[in-house]
Each structure stands twice: as structure tokens, then as C-alpha cells.
GUZAMI-608146 format. One line per 8 residues: number of its first residue (from 1); for each residue x, y, z of C-alpha. Coordinates in steps of 0.25 Angstrom, whole numbers. Layout:
residues N
NUM) X:Y:Z; ...
//
This chain:
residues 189
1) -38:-423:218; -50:-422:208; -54:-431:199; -55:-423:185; -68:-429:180; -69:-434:165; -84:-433:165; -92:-421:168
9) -101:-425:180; -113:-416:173; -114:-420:159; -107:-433:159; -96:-426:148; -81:-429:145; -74:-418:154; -60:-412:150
17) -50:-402:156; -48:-389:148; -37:-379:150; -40:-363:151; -30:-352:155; -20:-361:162; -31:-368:170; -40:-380:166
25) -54:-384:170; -62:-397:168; -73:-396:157; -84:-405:152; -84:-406:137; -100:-406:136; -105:-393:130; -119:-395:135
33) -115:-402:150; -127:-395:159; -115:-392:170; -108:-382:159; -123:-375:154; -126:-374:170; -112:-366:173; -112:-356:159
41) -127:-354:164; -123:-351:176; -113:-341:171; -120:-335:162; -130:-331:174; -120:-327:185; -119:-316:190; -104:-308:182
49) -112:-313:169; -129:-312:167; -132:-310:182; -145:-317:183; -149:-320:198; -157:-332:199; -150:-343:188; -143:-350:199
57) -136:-362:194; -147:-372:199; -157:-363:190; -147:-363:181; -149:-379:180; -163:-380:182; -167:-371:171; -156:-378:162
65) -161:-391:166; -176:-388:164; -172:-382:149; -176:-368:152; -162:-364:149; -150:-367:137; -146:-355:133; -142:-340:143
73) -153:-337:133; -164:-344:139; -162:-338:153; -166:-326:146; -179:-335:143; -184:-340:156; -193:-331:156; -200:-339:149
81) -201:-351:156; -206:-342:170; -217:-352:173; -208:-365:170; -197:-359:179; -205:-357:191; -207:-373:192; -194:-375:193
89) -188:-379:205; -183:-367:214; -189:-358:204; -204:-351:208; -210:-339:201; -202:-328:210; -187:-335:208; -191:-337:193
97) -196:-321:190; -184:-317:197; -174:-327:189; -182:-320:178; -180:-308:183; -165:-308:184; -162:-314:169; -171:-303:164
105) -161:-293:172; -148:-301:166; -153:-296:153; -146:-281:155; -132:-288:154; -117:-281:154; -113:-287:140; -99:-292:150
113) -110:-300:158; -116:-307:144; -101:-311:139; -97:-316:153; -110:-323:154; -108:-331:141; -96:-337:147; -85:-337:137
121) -73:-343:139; -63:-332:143; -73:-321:145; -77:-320:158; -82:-307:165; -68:-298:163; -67:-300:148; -81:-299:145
129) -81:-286:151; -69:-282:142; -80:-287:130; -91:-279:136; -82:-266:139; -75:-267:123; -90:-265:118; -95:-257:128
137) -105:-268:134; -112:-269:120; -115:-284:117; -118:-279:100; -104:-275:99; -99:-286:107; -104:-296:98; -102:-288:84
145) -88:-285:87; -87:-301:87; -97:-304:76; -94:-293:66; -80:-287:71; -73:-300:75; -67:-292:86; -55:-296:93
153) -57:-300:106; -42:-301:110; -41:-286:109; -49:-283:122; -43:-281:135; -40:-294:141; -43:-301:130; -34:-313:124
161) -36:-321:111; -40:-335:120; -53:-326:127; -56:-319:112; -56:-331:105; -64:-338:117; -75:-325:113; -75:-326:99
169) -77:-341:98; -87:-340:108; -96:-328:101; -93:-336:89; -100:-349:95; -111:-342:103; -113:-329:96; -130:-333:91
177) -133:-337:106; -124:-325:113; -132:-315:104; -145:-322:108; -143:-322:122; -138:-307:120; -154:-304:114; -158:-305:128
185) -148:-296:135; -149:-281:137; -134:-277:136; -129:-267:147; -117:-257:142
//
């Protein structure tokens, strides 16, 4: 039997066991812990969501760890960095123009790859698409059916009030930084 720990062994933060659709998981309480910024990183890159060959977890955690990255926004900014990335360890000028490469390339995004990518809660890959296929894979009428029409997310396919509620508290809590991140894209219908 495994011992459940009370402290989580990145950050050192009280750890607690929350319950989602009939299963629960172990969570740490830190916001900030680096083990949680590593995995939505991670996410955000893979491959059903940004697509961007090259930010392999380990990178992931050296560019964080060496402050090029805070925000999914700064990947979008390495570029200016190019020189500083090359003297990093693992990196030379050949694996860094094609990591470059590739983010430049995950600019021409499916707007069902930007909302999966964002990682909220009940929205995975199947629901976004519903999202991306009710606003013809337009990320303008996506957001201004939230911002200006207060849409009701319920009434798409598959949709129930816990997974609209999850998107409309999300958009309300991360809509300056989602638009932002939103600038650097070229939207694919």
C-alpha cells in the first residue's frame, strides 16, 4: 500500500485529495509549485494542442529555470533570446534555430488546438472541438460570444453546466492574458 504524502516533494506545499467525476486525484495546494508550471507547459506544447517539436520536458525546465519562460506567451519570444539559448546545456545554434523554427510554425493553430492547449478544466481535446466547430474555428467569435453575448455554453453538444461553468470562470479569470497570447497566433478555420 502507498503512503498518500502530506507534503508535495517539489515545492514543499500542503498536499490534499480532491474529487472529480466519481474519481479523486492527489493535488498540491501551491499555485506556483514549479512541478505544476512544468506539467501545464508541457501540455500546452504537446502534440493534440500547440504542436511544437523541440520543448521536451527537460527544455521545458531549463528555459523556466533560467527565466526565459513565465508565461505560453514568452515561448513565442525566444526568439529573442537566440544567442543566450545556444549556451545552454544540450542546446547549440542548429537545435535552437530549429526549436525556433518549429514555435514560429505553431503559430497557424486550429482554434480547437489553442483551447485545448490552455488546459481548462473539463475541456479537453473533444469539447474544444465542439467550441471550435459552433464558431466555425474563429477565435473573434469565440471570445465575443463570451465577452459581449454571454453565451451559454450548456447548449452545445456534450456540454453540461459543470464543463460551462468551468469555461466561463476560466475566460473570466484569464481572458487579458488568453487574448494576448491569442495576438501571436494565426488562427486556421
Amino acid at each position: 500500500n502507498l503512503a498518500i504524502p502530506d507534503i508535495c516533494p517539489c515545492c514543499g506545499a500542503r498536499t490534499e485529495i480532491k474529487y472529480t467525476d466519481n474519481s479523486k486525484f492527489l493535488t498540491c495546494t501551491n499555485a506556483n509549485c514549479s512541478a505544476k508550471t512544468i506539467a501545464k507547459f508541457t501540455h500546452f506544447v504537446s502534440r493534440n494542442c500547440m504542436n511544437i517539436d523541440g520543448l521536451s520536458e527537460k527544455t521545458l525546465e531549463a528555459l523556466i529555470s533560467h527565466d526565459f519562460l513565465h508565461t505560453y506567451r514568452d515561448i513565442y519570444h525566444l526568439s529573442e533570446h537566440k544567442q543566450a539559448l545556444t549556451r545552454l546545456e544540450g542546446m547549440g545554434e542548429k537545435s535552437v534555430s530549429t526549436l525556433l523554427k518549429s514555435i514560429e510554425n505553431s503559430r497557424d493553430v486550429k482554434l480547437e488546438n489553442f483551447i485545448t492547449a490552455l488546459g481548462i478544466d473539463g475541456i479537453g481535446k473533444s469539447a474544444s472541438k465542439t467550441i471550435s466547430d459552433h464558431f466555425n474555428g474563429d477565435y473573434e467569435e469565440f471570445i465575443n460570444a463570451y465577452f459581449y453575448w454571454h453565451f451559454d455554453w450548456a447548449t452545445l453538444d456534450d456540454f453540461g453546466r459543470v464543463m460551462a461553468d468551468s469555461l466561463n470562470t476560466y475566460l473570466h479569470d484569464n481572458l487579458e492574458w488568453i487574448n494576448e497570447l491569442a495576438s501571436e497566433m494565426r488562427f486556421i478555420k
